[in-house]
C-alpha positions in Angstrom: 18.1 0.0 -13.7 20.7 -0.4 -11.4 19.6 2.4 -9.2 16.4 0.6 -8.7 18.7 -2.1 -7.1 20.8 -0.3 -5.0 17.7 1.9 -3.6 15.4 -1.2 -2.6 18.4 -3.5 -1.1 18.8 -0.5 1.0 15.2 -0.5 2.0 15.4 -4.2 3.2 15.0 -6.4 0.7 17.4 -9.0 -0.3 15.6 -10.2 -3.6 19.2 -11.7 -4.8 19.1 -14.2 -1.8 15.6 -15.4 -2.8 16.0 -19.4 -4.2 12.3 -19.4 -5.4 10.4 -21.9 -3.1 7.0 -20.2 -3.0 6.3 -20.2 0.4 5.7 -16.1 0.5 2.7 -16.6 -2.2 1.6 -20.2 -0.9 1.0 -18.4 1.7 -0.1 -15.0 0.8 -4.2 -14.4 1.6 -4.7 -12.4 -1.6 -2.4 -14.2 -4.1 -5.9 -15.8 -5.4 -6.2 -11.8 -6.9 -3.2 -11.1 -8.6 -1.3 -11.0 -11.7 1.9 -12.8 -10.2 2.4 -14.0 -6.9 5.3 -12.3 -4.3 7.6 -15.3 -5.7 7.2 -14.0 -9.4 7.7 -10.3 -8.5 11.1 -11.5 -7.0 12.2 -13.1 -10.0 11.4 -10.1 -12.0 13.4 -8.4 -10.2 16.2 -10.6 -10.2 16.2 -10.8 -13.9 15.8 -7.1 -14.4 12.4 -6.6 -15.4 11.9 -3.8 -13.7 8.9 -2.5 -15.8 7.3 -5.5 -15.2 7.3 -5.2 -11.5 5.9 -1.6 -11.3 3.3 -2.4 -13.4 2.2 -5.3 -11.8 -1.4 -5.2 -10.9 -0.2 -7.2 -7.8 1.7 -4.7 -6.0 -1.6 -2.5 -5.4 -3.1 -5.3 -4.2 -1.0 -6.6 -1.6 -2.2 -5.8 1.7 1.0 -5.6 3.6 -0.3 -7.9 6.1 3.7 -9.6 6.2 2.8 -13.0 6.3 5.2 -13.6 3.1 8.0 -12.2 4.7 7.3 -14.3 8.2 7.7 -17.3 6.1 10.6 -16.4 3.7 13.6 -19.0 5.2 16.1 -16.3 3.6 14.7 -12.8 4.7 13.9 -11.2 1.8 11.4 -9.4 2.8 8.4 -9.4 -0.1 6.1 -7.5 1.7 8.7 -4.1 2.3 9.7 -5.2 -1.5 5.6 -4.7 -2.3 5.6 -1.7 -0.4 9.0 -0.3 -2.2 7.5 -1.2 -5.7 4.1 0.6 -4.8 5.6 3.9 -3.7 8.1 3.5 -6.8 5.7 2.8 -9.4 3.4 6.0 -8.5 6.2 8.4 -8.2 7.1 7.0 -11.8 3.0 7.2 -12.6 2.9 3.8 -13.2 -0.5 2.7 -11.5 -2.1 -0.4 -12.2 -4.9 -0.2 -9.6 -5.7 3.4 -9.7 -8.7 3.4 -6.9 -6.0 1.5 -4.4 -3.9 4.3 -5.0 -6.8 7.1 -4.3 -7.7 5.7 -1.2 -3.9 4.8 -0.1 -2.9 9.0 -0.8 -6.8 9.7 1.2 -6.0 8.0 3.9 -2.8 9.1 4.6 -3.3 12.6 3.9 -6.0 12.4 6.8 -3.6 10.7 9.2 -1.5 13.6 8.4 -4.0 15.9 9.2 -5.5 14.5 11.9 -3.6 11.7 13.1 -6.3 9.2 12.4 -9.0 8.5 10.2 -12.4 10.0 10.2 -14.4 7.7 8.5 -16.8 9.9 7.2 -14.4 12.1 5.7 -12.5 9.1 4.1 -15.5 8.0 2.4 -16.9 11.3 0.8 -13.0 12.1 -0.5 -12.3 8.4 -1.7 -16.0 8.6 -3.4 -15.4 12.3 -5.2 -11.7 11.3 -6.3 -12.7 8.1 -7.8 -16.1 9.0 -9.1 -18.3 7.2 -7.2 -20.1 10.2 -5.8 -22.8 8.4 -4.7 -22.0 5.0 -3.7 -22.2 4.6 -0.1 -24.8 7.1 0.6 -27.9 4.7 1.7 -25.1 3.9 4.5 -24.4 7.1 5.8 -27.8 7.2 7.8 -28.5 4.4 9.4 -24.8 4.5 10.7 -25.0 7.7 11.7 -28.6 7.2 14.3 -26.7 3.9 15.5 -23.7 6.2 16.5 -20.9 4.5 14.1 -19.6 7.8 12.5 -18.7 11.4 13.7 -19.3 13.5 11.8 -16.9 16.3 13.2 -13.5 14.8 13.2 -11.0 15.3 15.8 -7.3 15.6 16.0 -5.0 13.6 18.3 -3.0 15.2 20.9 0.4 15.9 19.6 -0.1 16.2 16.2 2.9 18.3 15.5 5.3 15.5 16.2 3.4 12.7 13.6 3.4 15.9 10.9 7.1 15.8 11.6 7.4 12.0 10.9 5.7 12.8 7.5 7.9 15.3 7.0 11.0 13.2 7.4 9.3 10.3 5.3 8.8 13.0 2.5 12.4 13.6 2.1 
């Protein structure tokens, strides 16, 4: 599991420096929700337990929003180390919160395509890929005569250079 080391220190994360006070998940909004706060993903990963990280449920569920990492007195940086474990886990199909990762791949594939999100569109493909068919449909109408969805998408002006940025992040 040394790979996985070497590959996320280079990403920005310096879980070795980490001395365990808990201020990323004291202050993390959505620790309340999962299975082990920032702090205990860390450790994991300081003790090897790699498989324990990517199958955290708490990794799916961390919504990036960096306030961990603003408070971290060492820069460790648990919210790129979320972000690293979450792309890791699903290239190694390890998904604990298989509808975050639906609408995660739906919304970037539409960003990709048109370099932002129609709303309608992310709704119908996040409903059909995780079975919901039908669950937002009583919305759709009344939004649509109060004019808060289009239902034609459109595609920002230079889109060729943000499909090259996904092209670089693919390799």
């Amino acid at each position: 599991m040394n790979k996985f080391r070497n590959r996320i220190m280079e990403a920005g994360v310096d879980f070795p420096a980490c001395y365990q006070c808990g201020k990323c998940t004291a202050g993390c909004p959505v620790a309340f929700a999962m299975d082990y706060g920032p702090r205990q993903i860390v450790r994991f990963l300081q003790l090897g337990m790699w498989e324990e990280a990517f199958s955290s449920h708490s990794i799916w569920l961390c919504t990036a929003c960096d306030t961990c990492s603003t408070r971290c007195p060492r820069g460790v940086n648990p919210a790129q180390m979320m972000d690293w474990l979450r792309v890791e886990a699903g290239r190694q199909g390890i998904v604990a919160e298989p509808k975050v990762k639906i609408f995660n791949d739906t919304f970037l594939k539409l960003v990709e395509k048109y370099g932002r999100v129609p709303e309608v569109e992310l709704v119908i493909r996040y409903n059909l890929r995780s079975g919901q068919v039908f669950k937002d449909a009583r919305l759709g109408p009344a939004m649509l005569r109060r004019g808060k969805l289009h239902l034609i998408p459109r595609r920002i002006r230079g889109i060729g250079s943000l499909r090259q940025v996904f092209k670089r992040v693919k390799q």
